[in-house]
C-alpha positions as a Python dict, from the first residue, in 0.01 Angstrom:
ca = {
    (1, 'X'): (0, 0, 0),
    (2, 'X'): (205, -109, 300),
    (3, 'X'): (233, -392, 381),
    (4, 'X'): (473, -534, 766),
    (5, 'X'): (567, -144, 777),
    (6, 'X'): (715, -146, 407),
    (7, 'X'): (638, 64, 136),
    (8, 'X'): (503, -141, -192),
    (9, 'X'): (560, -19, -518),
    (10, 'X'): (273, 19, -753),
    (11, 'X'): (182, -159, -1085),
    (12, 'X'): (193, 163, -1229),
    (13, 'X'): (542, 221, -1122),
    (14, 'X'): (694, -96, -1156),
    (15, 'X'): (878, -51, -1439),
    (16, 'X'): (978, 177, -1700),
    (17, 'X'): (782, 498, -1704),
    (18, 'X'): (706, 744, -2020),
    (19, 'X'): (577, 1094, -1943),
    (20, 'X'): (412, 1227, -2271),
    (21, 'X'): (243, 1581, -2389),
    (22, 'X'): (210, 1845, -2570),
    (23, 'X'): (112, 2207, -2524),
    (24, 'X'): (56, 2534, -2707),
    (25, 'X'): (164, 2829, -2407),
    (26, 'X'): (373, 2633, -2151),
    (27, 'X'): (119, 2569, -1921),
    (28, 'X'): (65, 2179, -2008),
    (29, 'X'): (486, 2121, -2029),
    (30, 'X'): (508, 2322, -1659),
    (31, 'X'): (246, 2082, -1534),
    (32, 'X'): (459, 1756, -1718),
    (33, 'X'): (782, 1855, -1564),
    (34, 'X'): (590, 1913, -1193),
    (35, 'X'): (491, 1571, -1216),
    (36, 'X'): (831, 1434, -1344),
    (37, 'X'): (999, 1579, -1077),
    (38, 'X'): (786, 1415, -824),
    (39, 'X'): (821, 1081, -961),
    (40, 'X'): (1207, 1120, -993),
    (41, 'X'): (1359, 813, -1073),
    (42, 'X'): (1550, 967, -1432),
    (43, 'X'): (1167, 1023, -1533),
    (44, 'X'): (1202, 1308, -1816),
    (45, 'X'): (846, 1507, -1966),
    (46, 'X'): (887, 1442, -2335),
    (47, 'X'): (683, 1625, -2617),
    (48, 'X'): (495, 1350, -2785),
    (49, 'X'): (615, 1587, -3146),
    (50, 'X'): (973, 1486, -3003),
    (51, 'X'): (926, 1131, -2846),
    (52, 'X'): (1105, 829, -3061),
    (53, 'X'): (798, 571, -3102),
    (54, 'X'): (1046, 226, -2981),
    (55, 'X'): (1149, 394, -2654),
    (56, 'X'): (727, 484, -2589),
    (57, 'X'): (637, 91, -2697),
    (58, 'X'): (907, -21, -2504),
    (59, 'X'): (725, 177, -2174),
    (60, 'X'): (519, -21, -1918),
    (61, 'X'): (382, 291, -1807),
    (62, 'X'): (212, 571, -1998),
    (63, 'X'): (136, 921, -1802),
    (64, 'X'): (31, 1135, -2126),
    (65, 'X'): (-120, 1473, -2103),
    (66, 'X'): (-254, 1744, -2343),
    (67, 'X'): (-428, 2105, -2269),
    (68, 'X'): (-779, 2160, -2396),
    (69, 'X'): (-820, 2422, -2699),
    (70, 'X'): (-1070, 2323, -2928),
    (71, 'X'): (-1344, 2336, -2736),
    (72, 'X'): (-1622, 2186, -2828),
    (73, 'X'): (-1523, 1961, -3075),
    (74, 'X'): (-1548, 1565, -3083),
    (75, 'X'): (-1212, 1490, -3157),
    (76, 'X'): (-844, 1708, -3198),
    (77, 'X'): (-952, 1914, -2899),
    (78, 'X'): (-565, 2021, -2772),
    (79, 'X'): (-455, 2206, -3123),
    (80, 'X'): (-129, 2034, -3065),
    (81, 'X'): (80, 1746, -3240),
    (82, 'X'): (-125, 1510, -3026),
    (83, 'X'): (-416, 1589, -3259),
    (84, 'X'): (-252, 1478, -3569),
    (85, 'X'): (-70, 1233, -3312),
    (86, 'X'): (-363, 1034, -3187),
    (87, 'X'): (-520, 957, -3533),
    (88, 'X'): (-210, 867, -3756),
    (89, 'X'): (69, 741, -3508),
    (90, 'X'): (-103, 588, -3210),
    (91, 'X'): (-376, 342, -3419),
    (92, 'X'): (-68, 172, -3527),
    (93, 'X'): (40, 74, -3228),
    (94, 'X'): (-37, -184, -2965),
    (95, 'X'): (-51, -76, -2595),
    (96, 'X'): (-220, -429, -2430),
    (97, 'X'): (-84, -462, -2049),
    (98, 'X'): (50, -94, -2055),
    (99, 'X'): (-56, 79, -1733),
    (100, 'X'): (-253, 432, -1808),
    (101, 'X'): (-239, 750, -1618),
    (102, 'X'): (-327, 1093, -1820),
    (103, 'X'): (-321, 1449, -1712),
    (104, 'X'): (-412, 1798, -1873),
    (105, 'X'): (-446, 2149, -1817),
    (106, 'X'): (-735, 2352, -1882),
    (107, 'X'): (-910, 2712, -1775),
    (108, 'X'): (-1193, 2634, -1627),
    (109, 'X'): (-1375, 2979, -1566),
    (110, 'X'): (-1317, 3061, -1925),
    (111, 'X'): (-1405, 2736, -2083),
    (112, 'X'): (-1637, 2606, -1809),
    (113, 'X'): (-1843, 2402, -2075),
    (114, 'X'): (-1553, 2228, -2175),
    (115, 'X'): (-1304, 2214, -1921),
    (116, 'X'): (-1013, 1957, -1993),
    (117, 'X'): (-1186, 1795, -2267),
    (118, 'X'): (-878, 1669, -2418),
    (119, 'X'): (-774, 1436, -2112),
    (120, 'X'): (-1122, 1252, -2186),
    (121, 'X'): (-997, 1200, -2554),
    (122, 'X'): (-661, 1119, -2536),
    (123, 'X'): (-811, 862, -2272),
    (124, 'X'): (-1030, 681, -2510),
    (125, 'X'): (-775, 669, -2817),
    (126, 'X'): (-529, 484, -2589),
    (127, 'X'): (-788, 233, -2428),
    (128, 'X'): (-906, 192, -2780),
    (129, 'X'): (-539, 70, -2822),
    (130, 'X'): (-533, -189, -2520),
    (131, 'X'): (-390, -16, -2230),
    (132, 'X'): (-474, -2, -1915),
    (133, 'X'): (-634, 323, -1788),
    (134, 'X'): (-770, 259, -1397),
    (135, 'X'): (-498, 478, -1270),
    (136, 'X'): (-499, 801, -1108),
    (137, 'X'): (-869, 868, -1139),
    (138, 'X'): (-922, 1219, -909),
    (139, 'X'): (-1203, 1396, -754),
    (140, 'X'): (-1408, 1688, -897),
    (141, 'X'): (-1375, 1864, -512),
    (142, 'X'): (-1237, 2230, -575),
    (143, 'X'): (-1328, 2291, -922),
    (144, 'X'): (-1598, 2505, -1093),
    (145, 'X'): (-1688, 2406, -1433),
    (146, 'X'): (-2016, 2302, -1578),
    (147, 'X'): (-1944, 2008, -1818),
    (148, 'X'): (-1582, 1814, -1878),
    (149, 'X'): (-1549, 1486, -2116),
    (150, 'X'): (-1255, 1432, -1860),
    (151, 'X'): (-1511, 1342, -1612),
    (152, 'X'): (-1620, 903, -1630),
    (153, 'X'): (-1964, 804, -1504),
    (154, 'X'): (-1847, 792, -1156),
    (155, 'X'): (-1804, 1170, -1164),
    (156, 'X'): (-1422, 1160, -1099),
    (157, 'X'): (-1135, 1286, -1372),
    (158, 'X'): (-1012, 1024, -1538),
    (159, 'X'): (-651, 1173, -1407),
    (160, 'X'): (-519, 1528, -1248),
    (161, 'X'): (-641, 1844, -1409),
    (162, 'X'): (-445, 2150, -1366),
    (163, 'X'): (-570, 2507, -1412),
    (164, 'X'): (-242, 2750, -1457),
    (165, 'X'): (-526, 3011, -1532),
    (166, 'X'): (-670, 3028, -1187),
    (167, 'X'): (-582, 2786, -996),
    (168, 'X'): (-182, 2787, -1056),
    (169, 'X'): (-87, 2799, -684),
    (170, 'X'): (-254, 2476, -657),
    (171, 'X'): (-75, 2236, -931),
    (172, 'X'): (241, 2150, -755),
    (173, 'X'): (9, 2003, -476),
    (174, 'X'): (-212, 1825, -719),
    (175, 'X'): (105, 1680, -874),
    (176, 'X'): (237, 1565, -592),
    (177, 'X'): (-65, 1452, -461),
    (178, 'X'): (-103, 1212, -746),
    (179, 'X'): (173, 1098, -818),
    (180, 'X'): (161, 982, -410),
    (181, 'X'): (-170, 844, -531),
    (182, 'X'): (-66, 620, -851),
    (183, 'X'): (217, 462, -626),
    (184, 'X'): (-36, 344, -379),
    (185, 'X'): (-264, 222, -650),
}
């Protein structure tokens, strides 16, 4: 927000930021290291198989991300570390007052039923864990799928969606876009 003609900085990026995620061809890292590079800052894209579990505790801020594979299914849904990941490492760990934003990558012509699924469950394991997830919430507008647990009951994404499939053109725009949009939040 703005406030007498200067530029607040968010909650979200108040303090120390961790970018997490995984991916299986490239496409989720790409859309990691677009956002990074718009926040700046010394902000690096870290595989969650690679982070060190004190330096992600001792974040404020969480941006986490996965792609969508196992479609479908109720739970494991990227085929990546963070499937093994959310169920063994992150129930032991206590994330009250850390700020939420989360991110994936999906193909939504090809997997219209399920588009971005994983965002929607990587979501829920880390609210189940106490943080704070009212961040960076985007609209539906421009996409064609039929169902996506990404989506809350407000009909927005619970965070940015990328499509490298067929929408790739598109993702350094919705990157910048919200990471413009979690610093005015």
């Amino acid at each position: 927000s703005i406030n007498g003609g200067i530029l607040l900085t968010t909650q979200l990026f108040a303090n120390n930021i961790g970018l997490y995620y995984s991916t299986i061809g490239g496409d989720t890292q790409d859309c990691a290291c677009f956002i990074a590079n718009e926040i700046g800052d010394g902000v690096d894209a870290i595989d969650i198989g690679d982070a060190d579990i004190d330096d992600l505790k001792s974040k404020d801020c969480l941006i986490v991300g996965a792609p969508t594979w196992n479609t479908g299914a109720e739970r494991e849904r990227s085929m990546t570390i963070w499937d093994q990941w959310l169920y063994t490492e992150l129930p032991k760990l206590d994330l009250t007052g850390k700020r939420l934003a989360v991110f994936g990558a999906g193909d939504q012509v090809g997997y219209k039923y399920n588009y971005c699924d994983a965002v929607g469950e990587i979501y829920e394991c880390f609210m189940k864990r106490g943080a704070e997830g009212n961040y960076g919430k985007t609209s539906t507008d421009g996409y064609n799928y039929v169902e996506s647990k990404a989506v809350d009951e407000d009909g927005k994404f619970l965070g940015v969606v990328f499509d490298q499939d067929n929408q790739s053109e598109l993702s350094r725009d919705r990157a910048k876009a919200w990471v413009r949009q979690l610093k005015e939040e």
